[in-house]
C-alpha positions in Angstrom: -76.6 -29.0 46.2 -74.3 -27.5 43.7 -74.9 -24.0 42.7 -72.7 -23.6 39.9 -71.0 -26.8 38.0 -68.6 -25.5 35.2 -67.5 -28.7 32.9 -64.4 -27.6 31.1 -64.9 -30.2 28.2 -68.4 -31.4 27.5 -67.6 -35.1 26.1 -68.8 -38.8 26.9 -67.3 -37.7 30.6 -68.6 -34.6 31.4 -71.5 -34.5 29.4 -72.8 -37.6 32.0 -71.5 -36.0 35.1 -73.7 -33.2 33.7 -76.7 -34.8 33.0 -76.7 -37.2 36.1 -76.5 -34.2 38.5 -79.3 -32.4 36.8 -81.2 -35.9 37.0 -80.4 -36.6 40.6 -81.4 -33.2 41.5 -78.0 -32.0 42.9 -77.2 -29.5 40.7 -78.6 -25.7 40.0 -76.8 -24.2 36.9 -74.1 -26.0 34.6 -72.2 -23.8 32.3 -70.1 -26.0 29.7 -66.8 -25.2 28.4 -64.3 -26.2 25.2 -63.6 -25.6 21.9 -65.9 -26.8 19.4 -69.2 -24.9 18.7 -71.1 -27.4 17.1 -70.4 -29.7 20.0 -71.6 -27.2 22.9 -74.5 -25.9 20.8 -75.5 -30.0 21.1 -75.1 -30.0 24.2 -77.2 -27.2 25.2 -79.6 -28.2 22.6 -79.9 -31.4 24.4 -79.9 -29.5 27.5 -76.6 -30.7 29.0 -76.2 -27.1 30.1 -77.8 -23.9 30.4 -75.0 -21.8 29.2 -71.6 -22.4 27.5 -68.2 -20.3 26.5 -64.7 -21.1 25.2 -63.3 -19.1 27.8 -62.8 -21.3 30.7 -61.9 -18.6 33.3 -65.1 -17.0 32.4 -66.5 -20.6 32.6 -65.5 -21.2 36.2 -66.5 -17.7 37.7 -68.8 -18.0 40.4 -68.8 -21.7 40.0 -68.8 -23.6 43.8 -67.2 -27.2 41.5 -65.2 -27.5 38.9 -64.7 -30.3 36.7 -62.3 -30.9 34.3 -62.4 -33.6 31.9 -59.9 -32.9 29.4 -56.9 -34.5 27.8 -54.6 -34.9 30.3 -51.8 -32.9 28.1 -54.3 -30.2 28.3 -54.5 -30.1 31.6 -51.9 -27.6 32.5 -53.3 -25.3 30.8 -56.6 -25.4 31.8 -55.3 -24.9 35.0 -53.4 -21.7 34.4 -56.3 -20.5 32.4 -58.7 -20.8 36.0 -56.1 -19.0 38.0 -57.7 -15.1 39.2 -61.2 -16.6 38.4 -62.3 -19.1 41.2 -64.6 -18.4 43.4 -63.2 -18.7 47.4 -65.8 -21.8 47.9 -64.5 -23.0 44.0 -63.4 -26.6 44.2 -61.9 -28.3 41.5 -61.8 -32.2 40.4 -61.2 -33.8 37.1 -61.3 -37.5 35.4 -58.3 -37.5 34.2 -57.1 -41.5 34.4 -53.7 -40.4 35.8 -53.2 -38.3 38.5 -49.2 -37.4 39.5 -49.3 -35.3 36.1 -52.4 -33.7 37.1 -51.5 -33.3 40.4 -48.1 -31.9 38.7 -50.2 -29.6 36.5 -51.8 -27.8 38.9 -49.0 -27.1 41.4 -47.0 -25.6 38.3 -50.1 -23.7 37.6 -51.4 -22.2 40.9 -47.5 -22.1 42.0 -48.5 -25.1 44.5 -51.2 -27.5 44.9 -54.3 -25.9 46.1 -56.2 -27.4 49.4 -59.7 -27.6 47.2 -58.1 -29.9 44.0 -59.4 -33.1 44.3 -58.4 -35.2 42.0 -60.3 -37.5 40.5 -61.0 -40.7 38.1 -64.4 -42.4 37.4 -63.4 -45.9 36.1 -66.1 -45.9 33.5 -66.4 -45.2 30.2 -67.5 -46.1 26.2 -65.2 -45.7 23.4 -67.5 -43.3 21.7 -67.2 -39.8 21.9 -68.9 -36.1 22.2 -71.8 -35.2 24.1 -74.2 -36.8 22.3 -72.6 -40.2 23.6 -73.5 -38.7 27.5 -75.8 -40.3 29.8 -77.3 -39.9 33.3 -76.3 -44.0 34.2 -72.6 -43.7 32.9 -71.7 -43.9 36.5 -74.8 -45.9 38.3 -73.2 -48.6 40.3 -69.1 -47.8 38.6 -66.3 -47.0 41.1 -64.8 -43.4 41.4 -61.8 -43.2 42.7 -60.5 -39.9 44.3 -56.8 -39.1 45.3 -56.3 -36.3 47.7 -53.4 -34.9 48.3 -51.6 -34.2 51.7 -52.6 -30.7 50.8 -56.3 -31.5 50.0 -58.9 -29.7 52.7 -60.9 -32.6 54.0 -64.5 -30.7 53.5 -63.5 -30.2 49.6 -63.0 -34.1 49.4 -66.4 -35.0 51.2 -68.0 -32.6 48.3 -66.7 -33.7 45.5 -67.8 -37.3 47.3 -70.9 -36.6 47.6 -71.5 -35.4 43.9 -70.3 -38.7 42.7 -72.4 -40.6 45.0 -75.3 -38.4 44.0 -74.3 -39.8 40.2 -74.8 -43.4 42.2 -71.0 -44.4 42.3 -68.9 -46.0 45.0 -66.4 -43.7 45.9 -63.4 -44.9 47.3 -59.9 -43.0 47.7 -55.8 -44.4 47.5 -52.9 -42.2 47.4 -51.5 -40.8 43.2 -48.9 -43.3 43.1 -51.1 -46.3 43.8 -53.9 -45.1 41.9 -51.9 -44.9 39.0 -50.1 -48.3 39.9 -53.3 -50.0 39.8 -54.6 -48.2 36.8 -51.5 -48.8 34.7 -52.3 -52.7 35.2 -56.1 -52.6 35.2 -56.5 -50.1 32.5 -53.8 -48.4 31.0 -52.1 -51.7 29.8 -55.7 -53.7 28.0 -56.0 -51.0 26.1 -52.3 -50.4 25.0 -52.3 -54.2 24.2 -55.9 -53.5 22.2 -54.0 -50.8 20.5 -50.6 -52.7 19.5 -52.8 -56.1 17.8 -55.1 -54.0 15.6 -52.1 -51.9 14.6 -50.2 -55.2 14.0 -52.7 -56.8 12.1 -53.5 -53.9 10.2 -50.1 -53.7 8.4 -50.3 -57.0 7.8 -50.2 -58.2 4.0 -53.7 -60.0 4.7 -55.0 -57.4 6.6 -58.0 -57.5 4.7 -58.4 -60.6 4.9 -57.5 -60.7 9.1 -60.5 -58.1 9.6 -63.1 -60.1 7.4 -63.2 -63.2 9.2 -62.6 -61.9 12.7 -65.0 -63.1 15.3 -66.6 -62.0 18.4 -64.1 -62.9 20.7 -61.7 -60.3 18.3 -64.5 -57.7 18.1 -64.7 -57.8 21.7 -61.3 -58.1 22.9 -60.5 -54.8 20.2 -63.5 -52.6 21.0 -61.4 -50.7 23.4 -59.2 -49.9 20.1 -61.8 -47.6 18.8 -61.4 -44.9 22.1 -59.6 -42.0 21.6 -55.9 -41.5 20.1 -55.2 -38.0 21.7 -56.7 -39.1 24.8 -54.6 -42.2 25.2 -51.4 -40.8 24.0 -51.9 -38.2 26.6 -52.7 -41.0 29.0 -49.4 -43.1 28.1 -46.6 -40.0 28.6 -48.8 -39.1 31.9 -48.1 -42.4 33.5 -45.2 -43.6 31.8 -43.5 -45.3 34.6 -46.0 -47.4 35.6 -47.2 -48.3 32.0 -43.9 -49.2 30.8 -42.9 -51.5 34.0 -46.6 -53.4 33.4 -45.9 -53.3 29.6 -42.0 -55.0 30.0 -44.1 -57.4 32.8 -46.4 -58.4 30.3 -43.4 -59.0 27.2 -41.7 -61.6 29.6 -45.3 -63.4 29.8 -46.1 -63.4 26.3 -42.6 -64.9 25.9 -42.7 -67.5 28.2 -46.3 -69.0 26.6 -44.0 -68.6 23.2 -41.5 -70.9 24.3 -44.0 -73.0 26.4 -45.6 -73.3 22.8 -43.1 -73.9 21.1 -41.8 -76.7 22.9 -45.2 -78.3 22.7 -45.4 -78.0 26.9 -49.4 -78.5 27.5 -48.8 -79.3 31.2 -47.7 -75.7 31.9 -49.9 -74.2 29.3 -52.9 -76.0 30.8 -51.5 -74.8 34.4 -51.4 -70.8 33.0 -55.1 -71.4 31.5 -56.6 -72.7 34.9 -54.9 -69.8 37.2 -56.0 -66.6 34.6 -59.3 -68.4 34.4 -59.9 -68.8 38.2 -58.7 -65.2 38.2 -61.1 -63.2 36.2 -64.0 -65.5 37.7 -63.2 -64.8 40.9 -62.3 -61.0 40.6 -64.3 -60.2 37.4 -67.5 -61.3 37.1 -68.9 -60.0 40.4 -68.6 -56.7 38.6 -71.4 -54.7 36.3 -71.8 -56.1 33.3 -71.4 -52.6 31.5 -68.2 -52.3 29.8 -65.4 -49.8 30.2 -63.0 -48.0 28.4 -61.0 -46.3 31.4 
């Protein structure tokens, strides 16, 4: 049981861990945290929380888990803003979908990592926004991954475990560097190629004209388009390495199905086709059907 759950940043993300504790029973008091009124007032309307303040040391005081689900270029300073105020059980996790530059954060923060971070990142998601886009099943049945560090205490990373679980996740843990490896080809890189077509299309000359007679397969393929600017910026200069390797991987693709095109080659065309399709229905479709935007 949690005593005290302060969510610095009462979105899509925290507003669901929220709201699935409080469902499942695991959690006592939730105090929220960020910076617009009108979106705290919702949430405590909608009762989210019991309490809320812009101050997030004042937020985390007395809290027994912390969870930050913030822009990762606000991270830093959400960090620096906890230090003096956590409670000696306090233990801290976030959803940030990178984790060297939160791991980075808080070491330049607290002057080194501290043994009760446990960083964190629920691969779920919608591409809406704000509280009022929260719900208890966000994470029913998704994968959370969690990336201690050598400096993690063990019993902090069995807690912030058994929260998730509580949410109905499957938990599973990989070192920073891998997890952001994985993430940079899983996630980081649909969305980045979601991202560069709309923008493409959209300064197009027929733009209009693109848009109007676009059909599902478009719609669907762009959704992911819609999520957050700031967030995904944020998520981009975060994992940069890793991004741009996948991103240059990727270029060298889509030029070789150019000049296979080009040349009219159908044998190797047919050949790419039959391998990506073999892929995703081996490695895809045993997932849940709910989409993702992380």
């Amino acid at each position: 049981m949690i005593r005290k759950l302060a969510v610095i940043g009462v979105g899509l993300i925290g507003g669901s861990l929220a709201r699935a504790l409080r469902k499942a029973g695991k959690v006592q008091e939730i105090v929220g945290c960020g910076r617009g009124k009108a979106n705290l007032e919702k949430a405590l309307e909608l009762g989210v929380i019991d309490s809320y303040t812009h101050d997030i040391g004042e937020a985390v005081e007395g809290a027994d888990m912390v969870f930050l689900a913030v822009p990762l270029g606000a991270m830093k300073d959400a960090f620096a803003a906890m230090v003096g105020h956590l409670a000696v059980d306090a233990v801290i996790t976030d959803g940030g979908s990178s984790k060297a530059s939160v791991v980075a954060d808080a070491g330049a923060a607290f002057g080194e990592v501290p043994a009760m971070l446990v960083p964190g990142h629920p691969i779920a998601g919608t591409e809406k926004n704000g509280v009022e886009a929260s719900f208890a099943e966000l994470y029913q049945d998704r994968r959370v991954i969690l990336t201690p560090t050598e400096s993690t205490d063990p019993e902090a990373t069995a807690r912030v475990r058994a929260m998730w679980e509580a949410c109905g996740a499957e938990v599973s843990e990989m070192t920073v560097g891998h997890h952001d490896e994985v993430l940079a080809a899983t996630s980081h890189l649909p969305h980045m190629l979601a991202f560069g077509l709309v923008d493409a299309l959209s300064r197009m000359k027929e733009n209009d004209e693109i848009f109007r007679y676009a059909a599902g397969g478009f719609r669907d393929f762009t959704r992911i388009a819609s999520s957050n600017p700031v967030m995904w910026r944020d998520v981009c200069v975060a994992n940069g390495p890793a991004l741009s390797k996948m991103l240059a991987a990727f270029a060298e693709e889509m030029n070789d199905l150019a000049q296979t095109i080009a040349a009219g080659d159908g044998e190797h065309l047919l050949e790419v086709f039959s391998r990506a399709k073999e892929a995703r229905d081996r490695f895809v479709d045993g997932l849940p059907s709910r989409q993702s935007t992380e």
